[in-house]
Every structure is written in structure tokens, then in C-alpha cells.
PDB file of N, CA, C and O in Angstrom:
ATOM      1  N   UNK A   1      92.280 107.304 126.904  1.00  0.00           N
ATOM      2  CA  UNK A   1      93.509 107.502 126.157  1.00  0.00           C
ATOM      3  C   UNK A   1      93.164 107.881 124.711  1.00  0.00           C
ATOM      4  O   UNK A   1      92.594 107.170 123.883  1.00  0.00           O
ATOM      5  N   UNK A   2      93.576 109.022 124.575  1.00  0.00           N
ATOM      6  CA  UNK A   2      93.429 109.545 122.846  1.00  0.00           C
ATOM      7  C   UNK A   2      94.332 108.158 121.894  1.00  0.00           C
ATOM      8  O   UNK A   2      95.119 107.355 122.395  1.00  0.00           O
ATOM      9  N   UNK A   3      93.873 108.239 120.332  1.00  0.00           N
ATOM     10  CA  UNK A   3      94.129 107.735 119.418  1.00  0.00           C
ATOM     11  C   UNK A   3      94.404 108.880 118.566  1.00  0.00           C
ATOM     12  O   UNK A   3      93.916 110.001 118.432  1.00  0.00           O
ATOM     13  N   UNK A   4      95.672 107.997 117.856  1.00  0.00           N
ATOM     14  CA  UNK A   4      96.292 109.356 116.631  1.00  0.00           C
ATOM     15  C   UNK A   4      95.869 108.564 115.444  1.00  0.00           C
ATOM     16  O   UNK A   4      95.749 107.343 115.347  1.00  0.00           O
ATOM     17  N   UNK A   5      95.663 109.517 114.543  1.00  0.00           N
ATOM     18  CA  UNK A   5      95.819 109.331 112.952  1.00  0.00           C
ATOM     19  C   UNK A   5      97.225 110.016 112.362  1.00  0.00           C
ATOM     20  O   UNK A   5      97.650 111.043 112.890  1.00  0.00           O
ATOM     21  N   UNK A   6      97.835 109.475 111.386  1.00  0.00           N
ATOM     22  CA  UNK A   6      98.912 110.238 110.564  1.00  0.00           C
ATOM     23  C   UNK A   6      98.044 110.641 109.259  1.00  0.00           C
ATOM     24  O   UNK A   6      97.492 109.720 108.656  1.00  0.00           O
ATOM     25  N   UNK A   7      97.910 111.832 108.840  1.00  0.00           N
ATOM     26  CA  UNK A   7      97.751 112.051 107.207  1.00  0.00           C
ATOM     27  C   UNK A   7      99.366 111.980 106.278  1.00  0.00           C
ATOM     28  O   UNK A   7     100.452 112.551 106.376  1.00  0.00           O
ATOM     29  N   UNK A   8      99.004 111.358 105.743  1.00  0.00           N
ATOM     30  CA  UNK A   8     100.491 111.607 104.799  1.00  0.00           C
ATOM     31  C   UNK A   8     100.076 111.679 102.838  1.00  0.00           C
ATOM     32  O   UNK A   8      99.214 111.307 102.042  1.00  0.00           O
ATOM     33  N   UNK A   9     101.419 112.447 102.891  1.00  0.00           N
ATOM     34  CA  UNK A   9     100.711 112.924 101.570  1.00  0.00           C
ATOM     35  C   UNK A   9     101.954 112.804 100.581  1.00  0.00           C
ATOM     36  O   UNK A   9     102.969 113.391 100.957  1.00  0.00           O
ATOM     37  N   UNK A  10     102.026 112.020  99.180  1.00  0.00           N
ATOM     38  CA  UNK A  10     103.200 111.120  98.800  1.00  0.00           C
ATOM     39  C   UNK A  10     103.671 112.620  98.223  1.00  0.00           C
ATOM     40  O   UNK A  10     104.485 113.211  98.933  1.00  0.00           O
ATOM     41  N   UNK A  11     103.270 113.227  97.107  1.00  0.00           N
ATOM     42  CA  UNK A  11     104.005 113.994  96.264  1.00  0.00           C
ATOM     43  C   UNK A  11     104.355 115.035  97.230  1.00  0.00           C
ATOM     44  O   UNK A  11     105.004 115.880  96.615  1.00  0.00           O
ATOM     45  N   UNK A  12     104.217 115.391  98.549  1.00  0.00           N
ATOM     46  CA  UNK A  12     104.459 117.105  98.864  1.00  0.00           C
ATOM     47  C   UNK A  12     105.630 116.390 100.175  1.00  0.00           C
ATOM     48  O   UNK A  12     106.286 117.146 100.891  1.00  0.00           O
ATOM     49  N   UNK A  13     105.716 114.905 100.295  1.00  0.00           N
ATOM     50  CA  UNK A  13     106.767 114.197 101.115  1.00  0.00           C
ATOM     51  C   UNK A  13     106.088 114.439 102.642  1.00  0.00           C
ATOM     52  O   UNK A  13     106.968 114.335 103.497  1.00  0.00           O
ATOM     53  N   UNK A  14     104.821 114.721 103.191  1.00  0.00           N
ATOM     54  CA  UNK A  14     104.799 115.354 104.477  1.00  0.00           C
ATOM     55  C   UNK A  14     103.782 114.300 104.884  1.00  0.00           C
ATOM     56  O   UNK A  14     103.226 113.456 104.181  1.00  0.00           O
ATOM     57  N   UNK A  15     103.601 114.705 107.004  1.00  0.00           N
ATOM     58  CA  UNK A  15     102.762 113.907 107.543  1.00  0.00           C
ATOM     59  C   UNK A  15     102.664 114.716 108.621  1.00  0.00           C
ATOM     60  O   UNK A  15     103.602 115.263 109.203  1.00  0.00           O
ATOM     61  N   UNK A  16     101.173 114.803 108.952  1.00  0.00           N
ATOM     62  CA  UNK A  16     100.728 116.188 109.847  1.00  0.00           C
ATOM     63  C   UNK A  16      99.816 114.619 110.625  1.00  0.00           C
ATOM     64  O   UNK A  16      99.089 113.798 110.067  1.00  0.00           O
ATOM     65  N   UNK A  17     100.249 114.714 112.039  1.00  0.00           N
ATOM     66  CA  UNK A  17      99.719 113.855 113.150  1.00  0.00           C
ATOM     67  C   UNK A  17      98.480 114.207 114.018  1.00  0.00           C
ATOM     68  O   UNK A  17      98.497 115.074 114.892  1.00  0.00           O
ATOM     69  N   UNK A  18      97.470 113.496 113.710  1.00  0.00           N
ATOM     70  CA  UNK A  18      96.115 114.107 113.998  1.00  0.00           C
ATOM     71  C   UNK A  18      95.075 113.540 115.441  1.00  0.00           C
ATOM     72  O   UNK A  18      94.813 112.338 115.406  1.00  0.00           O
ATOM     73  N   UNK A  19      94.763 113.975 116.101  1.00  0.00           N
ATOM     74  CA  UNK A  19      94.029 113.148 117.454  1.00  0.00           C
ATOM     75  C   UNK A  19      92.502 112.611 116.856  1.00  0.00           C
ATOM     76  O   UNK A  19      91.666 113.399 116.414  1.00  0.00           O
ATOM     77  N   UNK A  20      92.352 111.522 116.908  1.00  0.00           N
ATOM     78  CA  UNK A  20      91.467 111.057 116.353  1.00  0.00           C
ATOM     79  C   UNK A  20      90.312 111.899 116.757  1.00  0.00           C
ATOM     80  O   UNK A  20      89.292 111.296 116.423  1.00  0.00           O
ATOM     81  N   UNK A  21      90.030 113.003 117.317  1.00  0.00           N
ATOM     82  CA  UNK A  21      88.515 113.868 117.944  1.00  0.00           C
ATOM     83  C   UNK A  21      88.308 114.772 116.959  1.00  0.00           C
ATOM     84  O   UNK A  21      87.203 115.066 116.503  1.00  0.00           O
ATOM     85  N   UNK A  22      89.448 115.261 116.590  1.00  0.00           N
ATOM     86  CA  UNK A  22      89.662 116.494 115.679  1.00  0.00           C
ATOM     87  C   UNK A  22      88.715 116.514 114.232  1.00  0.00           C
ATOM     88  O   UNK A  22      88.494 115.858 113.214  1.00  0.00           O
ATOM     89  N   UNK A  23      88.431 117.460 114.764  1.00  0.00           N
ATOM     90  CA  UNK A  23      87.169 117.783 113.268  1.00  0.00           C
ATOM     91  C   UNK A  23      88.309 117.289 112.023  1.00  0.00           C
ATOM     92  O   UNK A  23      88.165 116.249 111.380  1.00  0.00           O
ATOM     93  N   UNK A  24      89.290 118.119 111.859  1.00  0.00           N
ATOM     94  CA  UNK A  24      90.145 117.987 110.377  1.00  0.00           C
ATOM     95  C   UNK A  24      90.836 116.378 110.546  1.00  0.00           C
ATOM     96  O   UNK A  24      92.052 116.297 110.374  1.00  0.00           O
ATOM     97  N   UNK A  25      90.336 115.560 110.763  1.00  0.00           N
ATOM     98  CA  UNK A  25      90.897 114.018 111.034  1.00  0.00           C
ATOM     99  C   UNK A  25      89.928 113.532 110.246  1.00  0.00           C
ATOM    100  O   UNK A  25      88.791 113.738 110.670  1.00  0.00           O
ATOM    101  N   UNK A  26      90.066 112.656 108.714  1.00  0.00           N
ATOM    102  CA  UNK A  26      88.960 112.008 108.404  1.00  0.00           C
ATOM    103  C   UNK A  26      89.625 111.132 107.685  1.00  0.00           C
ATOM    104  O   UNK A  26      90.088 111.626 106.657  1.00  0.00           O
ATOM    105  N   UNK A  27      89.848 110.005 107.844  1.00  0.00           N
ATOM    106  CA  UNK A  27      91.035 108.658 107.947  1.00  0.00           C
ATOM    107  C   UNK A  27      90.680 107.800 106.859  1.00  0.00           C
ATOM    108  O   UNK A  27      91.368 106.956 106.285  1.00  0.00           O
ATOM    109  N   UNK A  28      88.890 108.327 106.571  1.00  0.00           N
ATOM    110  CA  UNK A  28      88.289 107.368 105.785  1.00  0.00           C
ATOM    111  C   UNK A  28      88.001 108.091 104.438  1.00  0.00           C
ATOM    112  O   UNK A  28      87.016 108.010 103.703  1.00  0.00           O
ATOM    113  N   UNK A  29      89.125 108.810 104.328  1.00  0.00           N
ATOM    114  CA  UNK A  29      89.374 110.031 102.979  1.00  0.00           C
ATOM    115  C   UNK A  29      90.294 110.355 102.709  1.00  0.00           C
ATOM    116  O   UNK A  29      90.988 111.228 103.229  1.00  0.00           O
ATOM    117  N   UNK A  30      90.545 109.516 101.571  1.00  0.00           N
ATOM    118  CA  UNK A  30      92.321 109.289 101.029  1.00  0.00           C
ATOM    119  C   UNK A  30      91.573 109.943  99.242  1.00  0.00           C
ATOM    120  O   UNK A  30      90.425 109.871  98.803  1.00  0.00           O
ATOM    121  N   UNK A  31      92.935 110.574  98.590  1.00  0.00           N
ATOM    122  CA  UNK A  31      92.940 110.557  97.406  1.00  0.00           C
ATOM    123  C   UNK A  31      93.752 109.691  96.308  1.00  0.00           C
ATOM    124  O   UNK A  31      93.003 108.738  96.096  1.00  0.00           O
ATOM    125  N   UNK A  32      94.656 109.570  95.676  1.00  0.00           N
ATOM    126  CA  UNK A  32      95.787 108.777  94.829  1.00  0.00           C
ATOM    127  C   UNK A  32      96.713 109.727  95.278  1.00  0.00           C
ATOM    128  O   UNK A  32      97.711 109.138  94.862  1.00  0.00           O
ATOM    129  N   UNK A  33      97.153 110.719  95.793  1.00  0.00           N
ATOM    130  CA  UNK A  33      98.346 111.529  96.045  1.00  0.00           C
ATOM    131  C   UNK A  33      98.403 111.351  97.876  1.00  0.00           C
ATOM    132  O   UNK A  33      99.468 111.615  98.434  1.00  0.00           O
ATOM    133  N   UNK A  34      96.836 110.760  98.956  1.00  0.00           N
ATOM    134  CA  UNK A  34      97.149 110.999  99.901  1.00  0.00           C
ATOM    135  C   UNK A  34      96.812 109.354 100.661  1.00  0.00           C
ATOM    136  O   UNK A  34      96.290 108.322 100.242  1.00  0.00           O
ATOM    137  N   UNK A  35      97.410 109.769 101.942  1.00  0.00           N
ATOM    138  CA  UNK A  35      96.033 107.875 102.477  1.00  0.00           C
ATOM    139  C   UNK A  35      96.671 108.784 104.127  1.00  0.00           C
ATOM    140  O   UNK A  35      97.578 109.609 104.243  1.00  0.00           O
ATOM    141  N   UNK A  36      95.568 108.074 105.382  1.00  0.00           N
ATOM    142  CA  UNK A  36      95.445 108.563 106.189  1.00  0.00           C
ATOM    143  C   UNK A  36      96.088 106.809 106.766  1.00  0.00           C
ATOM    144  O   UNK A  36      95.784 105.756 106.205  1.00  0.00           O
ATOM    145  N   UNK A  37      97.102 106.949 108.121  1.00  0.00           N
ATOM    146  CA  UNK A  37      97.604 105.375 108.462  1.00  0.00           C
ATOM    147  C   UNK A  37      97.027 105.661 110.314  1.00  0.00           C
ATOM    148  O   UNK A  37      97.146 106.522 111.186  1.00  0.00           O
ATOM    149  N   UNK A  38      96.617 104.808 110.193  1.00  0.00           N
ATOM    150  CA  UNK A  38      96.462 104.695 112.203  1.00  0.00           C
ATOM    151  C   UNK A  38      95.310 103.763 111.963  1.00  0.00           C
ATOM    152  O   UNK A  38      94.879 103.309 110.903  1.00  0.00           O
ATOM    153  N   UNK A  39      94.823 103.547 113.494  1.00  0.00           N
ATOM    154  CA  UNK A  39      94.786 104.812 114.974  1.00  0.00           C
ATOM    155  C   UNK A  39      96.179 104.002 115.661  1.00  0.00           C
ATOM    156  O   UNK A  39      96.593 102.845 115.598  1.00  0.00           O
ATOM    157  N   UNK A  40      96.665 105.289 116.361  1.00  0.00           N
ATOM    158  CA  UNK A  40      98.150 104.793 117.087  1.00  0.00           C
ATOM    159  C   UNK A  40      97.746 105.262 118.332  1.00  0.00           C
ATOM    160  O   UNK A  40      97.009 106.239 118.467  1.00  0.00           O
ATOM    161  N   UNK A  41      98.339 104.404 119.521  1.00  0.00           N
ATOM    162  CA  UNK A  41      97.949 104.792 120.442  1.00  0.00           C
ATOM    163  C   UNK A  41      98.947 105.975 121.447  1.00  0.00           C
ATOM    164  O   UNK A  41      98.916 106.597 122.509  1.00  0.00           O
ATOM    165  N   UNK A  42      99.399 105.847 120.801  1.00  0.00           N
ATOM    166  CA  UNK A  42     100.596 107.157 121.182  1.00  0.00           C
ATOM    167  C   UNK A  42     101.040 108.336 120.330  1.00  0.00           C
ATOM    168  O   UNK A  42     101.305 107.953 119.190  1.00  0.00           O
ATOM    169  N   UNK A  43     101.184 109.452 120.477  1.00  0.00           N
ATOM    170  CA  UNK A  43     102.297 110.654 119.442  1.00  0.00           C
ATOM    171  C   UNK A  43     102.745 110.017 119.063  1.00  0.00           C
ATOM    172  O   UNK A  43     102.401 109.673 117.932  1.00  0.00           O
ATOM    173  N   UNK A  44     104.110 109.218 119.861  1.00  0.00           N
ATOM    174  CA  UNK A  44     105.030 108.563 119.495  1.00  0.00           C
ATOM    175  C   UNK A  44     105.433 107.497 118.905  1.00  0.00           C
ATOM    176  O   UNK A  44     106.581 107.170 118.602  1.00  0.00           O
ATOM    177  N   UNK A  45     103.905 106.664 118.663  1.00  0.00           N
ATOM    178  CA  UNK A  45     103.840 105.433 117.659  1.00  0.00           C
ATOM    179  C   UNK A  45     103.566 106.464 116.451  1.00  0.00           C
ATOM    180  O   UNK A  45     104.269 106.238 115.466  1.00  0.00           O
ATOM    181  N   UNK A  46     102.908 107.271 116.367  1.00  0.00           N
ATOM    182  CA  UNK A  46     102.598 107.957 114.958  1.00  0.00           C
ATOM    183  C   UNK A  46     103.827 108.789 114.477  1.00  0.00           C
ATOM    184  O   UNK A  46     104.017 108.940 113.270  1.00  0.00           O
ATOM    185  N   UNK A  47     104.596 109.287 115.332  1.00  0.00           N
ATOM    186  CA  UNK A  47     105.531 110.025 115.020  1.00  0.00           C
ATOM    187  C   UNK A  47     106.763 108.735 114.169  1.00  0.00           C
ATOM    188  O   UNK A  47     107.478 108.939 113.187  1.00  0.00           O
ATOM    189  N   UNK A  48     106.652 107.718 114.830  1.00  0.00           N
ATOM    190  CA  UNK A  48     107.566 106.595 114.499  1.00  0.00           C
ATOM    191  C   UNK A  48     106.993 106.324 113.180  1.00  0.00           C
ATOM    192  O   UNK A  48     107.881 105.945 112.416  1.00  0.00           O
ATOM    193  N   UNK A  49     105.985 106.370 112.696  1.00  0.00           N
ATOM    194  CA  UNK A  49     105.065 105.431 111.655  1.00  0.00           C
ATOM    195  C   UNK A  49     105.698 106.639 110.478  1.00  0.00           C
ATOM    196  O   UNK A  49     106.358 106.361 109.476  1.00  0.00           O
ATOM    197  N   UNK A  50     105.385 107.678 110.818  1.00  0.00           N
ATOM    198  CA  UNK A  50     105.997 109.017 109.993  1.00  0.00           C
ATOM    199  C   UNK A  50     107.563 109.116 109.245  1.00  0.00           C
ATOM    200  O   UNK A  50     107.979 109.507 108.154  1.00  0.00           O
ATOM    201  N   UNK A  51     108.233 108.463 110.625  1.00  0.00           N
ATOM    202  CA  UNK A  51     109.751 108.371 109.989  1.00  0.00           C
ATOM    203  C   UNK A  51     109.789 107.163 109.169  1.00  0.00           C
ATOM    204  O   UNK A  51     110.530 107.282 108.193  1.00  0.00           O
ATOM    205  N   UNK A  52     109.229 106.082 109.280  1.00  0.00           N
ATOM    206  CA  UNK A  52     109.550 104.710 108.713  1.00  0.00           C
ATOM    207  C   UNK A  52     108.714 104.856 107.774  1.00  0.00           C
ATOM    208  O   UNK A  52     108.545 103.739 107.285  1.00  0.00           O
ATOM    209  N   UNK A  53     107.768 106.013 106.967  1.00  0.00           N
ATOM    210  CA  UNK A  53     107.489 106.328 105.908  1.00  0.00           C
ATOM    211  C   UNK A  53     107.953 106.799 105.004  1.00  0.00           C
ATOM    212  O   UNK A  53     107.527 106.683 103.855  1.00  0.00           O
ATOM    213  N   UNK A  54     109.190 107.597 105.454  1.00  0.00           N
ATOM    214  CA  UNK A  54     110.004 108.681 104.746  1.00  0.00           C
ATOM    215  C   UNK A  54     109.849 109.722 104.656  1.00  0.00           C
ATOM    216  O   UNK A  54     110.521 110.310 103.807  1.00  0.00           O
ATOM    217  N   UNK A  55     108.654 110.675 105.681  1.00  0.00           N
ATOM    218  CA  UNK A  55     107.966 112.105 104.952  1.00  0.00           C
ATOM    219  C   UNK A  55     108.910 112.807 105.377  1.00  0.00           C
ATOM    220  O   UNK A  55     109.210 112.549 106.543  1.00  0.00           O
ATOM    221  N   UNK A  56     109.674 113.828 104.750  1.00  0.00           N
ATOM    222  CA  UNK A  56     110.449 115.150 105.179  1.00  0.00           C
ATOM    223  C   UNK A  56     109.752 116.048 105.905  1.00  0.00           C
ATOM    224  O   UNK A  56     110.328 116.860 106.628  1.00  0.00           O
ATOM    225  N   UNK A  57     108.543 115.998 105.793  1.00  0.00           N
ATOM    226  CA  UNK A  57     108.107 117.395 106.401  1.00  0.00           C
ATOM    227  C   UNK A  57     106.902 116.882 107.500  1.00  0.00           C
ATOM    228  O   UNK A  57     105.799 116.664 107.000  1.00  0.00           O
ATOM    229  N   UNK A  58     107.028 116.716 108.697  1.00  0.00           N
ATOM    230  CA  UNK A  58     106.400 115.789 110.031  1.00  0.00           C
ATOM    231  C   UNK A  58     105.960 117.048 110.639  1.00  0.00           C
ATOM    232  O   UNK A  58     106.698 118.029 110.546  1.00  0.00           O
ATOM    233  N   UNK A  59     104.821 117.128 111.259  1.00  0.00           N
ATOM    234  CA  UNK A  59     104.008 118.005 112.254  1.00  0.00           C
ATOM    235  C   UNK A  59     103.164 117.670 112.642  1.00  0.00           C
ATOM    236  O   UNK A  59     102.583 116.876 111.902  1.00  0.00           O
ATOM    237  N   UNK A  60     102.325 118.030 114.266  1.00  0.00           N
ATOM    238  CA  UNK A  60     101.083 117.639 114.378  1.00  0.00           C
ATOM    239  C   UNK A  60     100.506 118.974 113.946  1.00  0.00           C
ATOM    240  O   UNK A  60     101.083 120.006 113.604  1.00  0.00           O
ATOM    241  N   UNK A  61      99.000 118.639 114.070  1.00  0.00           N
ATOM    242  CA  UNK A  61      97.992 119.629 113.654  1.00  0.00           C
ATOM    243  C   UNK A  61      98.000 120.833 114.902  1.00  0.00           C
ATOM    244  O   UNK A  61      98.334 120.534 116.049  1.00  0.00           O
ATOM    245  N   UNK A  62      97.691 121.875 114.613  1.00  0.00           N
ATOM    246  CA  UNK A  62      97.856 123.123 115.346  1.00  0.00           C
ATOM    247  C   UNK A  62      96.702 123.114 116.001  1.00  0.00           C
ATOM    248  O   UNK A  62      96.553 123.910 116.928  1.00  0.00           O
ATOM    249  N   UNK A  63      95.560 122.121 115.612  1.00  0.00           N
ATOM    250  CA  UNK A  63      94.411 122.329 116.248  1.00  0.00           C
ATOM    251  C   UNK A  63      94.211 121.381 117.351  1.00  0.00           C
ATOM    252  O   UNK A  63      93.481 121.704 118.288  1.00  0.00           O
ATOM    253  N   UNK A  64      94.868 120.098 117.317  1.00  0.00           N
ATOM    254  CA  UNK A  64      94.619 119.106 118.313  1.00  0.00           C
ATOM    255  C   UNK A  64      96.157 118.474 118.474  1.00  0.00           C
ATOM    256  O   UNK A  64      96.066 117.914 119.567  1.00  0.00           O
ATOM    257  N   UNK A  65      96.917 118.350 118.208  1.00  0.00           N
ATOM    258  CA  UNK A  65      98.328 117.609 118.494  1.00  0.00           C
ATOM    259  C   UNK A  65      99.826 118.938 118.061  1.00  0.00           C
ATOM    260  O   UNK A  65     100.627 118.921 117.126  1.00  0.00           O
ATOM    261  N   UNK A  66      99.659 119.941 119.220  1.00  0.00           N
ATOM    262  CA  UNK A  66     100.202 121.033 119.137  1.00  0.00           C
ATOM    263  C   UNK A  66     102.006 120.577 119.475  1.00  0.00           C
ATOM    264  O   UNK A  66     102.620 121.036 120.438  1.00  0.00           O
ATOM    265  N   UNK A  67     102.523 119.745 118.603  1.00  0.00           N
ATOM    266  CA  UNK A  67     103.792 119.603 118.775  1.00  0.00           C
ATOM    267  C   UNK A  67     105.014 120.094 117.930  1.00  0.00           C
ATOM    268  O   UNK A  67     106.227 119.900 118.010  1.00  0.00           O
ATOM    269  N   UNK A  68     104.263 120.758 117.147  1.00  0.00           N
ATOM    270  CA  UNK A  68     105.602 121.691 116.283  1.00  0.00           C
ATOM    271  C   UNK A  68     105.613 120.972 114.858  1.00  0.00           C
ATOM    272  O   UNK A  68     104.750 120.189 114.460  1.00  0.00           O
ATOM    273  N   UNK A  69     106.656 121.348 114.222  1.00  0.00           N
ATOM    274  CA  UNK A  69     107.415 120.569 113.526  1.00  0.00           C
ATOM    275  C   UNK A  69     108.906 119.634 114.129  1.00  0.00           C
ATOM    276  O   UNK A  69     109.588 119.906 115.117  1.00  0.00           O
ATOM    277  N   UNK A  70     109.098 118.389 113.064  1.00  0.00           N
ATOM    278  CA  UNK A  70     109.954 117.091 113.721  1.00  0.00           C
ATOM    279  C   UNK A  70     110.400 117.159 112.220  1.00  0.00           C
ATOM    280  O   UNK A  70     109.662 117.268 111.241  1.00  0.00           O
ATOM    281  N   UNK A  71     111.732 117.073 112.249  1.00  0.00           N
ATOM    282  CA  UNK A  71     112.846 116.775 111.548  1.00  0.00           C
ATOM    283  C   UNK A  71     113.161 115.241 111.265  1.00  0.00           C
ATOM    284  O   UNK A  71     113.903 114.638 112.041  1.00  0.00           O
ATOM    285  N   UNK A  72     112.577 114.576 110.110  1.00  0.00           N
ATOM    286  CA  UNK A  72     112.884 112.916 110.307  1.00  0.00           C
ATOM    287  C   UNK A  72     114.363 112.985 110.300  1.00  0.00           C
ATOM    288  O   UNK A  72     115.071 113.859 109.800  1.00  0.00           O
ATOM    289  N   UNK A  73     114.733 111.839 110.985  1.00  0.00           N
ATOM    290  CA  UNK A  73     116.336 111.421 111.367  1.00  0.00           C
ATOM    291  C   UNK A  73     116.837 110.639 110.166  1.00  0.00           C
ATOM    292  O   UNK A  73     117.995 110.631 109.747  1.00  0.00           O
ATOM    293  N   UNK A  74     115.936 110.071 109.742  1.00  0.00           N
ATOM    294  CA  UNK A  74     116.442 109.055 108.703  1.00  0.00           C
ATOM    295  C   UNK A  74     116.488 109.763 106.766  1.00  0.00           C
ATOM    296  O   UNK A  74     115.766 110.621 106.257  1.00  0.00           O
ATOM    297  N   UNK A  75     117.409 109.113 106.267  1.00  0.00           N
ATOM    298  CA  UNK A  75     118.032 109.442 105.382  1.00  0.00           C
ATOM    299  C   UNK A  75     116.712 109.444 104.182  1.00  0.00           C
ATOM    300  O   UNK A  75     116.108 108.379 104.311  1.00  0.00           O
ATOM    301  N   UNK A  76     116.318 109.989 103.478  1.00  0.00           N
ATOM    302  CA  UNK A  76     115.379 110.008 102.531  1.00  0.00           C
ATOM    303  C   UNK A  76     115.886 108.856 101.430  1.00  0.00           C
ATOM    304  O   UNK A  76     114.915 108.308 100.909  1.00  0.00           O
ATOM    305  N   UNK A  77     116.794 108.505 101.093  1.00  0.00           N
ATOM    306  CA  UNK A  77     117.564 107.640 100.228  1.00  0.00           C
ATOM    307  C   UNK A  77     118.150 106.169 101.690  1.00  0.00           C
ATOM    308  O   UNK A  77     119.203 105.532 101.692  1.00  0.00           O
ATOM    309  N   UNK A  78     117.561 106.130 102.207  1.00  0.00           N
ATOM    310  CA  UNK A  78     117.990 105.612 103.144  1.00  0.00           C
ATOM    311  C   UNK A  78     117.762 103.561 102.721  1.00  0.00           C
ATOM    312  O   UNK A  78     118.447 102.589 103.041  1.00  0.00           O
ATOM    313  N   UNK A  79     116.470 103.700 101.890  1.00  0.00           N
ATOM    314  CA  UNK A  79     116.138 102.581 101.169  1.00  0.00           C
ATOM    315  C   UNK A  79     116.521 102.520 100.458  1.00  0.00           C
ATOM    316  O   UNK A  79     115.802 101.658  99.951  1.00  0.00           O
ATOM    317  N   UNK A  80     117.592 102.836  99.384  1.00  0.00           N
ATOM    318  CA  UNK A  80     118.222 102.579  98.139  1.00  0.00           C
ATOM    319  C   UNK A  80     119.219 102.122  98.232  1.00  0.00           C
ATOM    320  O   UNK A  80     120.271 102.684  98.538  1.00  0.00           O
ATOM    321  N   UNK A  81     119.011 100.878  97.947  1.00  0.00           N
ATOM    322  CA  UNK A  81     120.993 100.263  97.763  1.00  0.00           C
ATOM    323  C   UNK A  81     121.451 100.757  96.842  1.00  0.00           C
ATOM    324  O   UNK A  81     120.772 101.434  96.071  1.00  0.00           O
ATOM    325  N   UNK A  82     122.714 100.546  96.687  1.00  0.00           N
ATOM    326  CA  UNK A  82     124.288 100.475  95.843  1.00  0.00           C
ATOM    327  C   UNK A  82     123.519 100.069  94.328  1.00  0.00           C
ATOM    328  O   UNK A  82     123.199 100.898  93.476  1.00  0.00           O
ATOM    329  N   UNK A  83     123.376  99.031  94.265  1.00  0.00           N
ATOM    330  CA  UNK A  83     122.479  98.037  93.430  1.00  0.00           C
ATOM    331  C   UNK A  83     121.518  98.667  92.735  1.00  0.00           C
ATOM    332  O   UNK A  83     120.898  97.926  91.972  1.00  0.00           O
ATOM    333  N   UNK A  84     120.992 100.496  92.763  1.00  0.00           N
ATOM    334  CA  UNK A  84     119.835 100.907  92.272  1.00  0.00           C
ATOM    335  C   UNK A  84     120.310 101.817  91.750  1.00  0.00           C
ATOM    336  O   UNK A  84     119.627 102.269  90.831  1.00  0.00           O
ATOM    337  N   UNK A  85     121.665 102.540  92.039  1.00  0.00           N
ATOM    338  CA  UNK A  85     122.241 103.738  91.318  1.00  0.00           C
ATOM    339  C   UNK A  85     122.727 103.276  90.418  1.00  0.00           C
ATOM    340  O   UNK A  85     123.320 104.166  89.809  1.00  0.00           O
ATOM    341  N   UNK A  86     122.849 102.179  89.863  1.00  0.00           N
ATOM    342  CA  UNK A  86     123.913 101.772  88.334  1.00  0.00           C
ATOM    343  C   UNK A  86     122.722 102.147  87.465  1.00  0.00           C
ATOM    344  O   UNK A  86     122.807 102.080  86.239  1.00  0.00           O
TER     345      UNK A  86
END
């Protein structure tokens, strides 16, 4: 059974879903703008880990997790109460 990595990357809002085999997967190479979260044992735990991050812009890699782009469902402001706009 493959293992996923998520790359996510704070300032550009995105998370490209990676099969842990994949040459461009290196989990143990984060910058201050990036951090790599897994191993998940499913797409679909990583794809989940992606939305409950907030990234707008979700894809797997074209080289090993050929699933397109994914539209997160959840609200980008979705964590902000009432209580934070005054």
C-alpha cells in the first residue's frame, strides 16, 4: 500500500499530494514559507488533511498522484468568528 505526503505552502495558499516513491517528495525539506505533513495512508486522508488546512489551490503531482486539481469545499474564512471582525 502506497503512502502520501502533502507539500503545502502558506503564502501561495496551495497543497500538491505526493506518493511517498516520487523523486519530487522530500518531507524532510521544509522552508519558513513551506512544511511537508504525512505519510497518509490514503489520497483521501491527504486530500482531507489539505482541506482542514485551508489551501485554495489542492492537486496531486502529475508525476505520481495524477488526480487533477480539487476545489476545497470549505470556506477560507471558515475559522474566523464574529468576535475577530470588530
Amino acid at each position: 500500500m502506497a503512502e502520501y505526503f502533502v507539500y503545502c505552502n502558506y503564502k501561495q495558499k496551495k497543497a500538491v499530494i505526493h506518493e511517498a516513491s516520487c523523486p519530487e517528495c522530500k518531507p524532510h525539506a521544509g522552508t519558513p514559507t513551506d512544511y511537508w505533513s504525512g505519510p497518509y495512508n490514503t489520497i483521501d486522508r491527504a486530500r482531507n488533511y489539505s482541506f482542514g488546512a485551508l489551501k485554495q489551490d489542492i492537486s496531486g503531482c502529475p508525476k505520481c498522484t495524477p488526480i487533477g486539481k480539487i476545489k476545497n469545499p470549505l470556506s477560507m474564512d471558515s475559522f474566523i468568528g464574529k468576535e475577530y471582525d470588530k
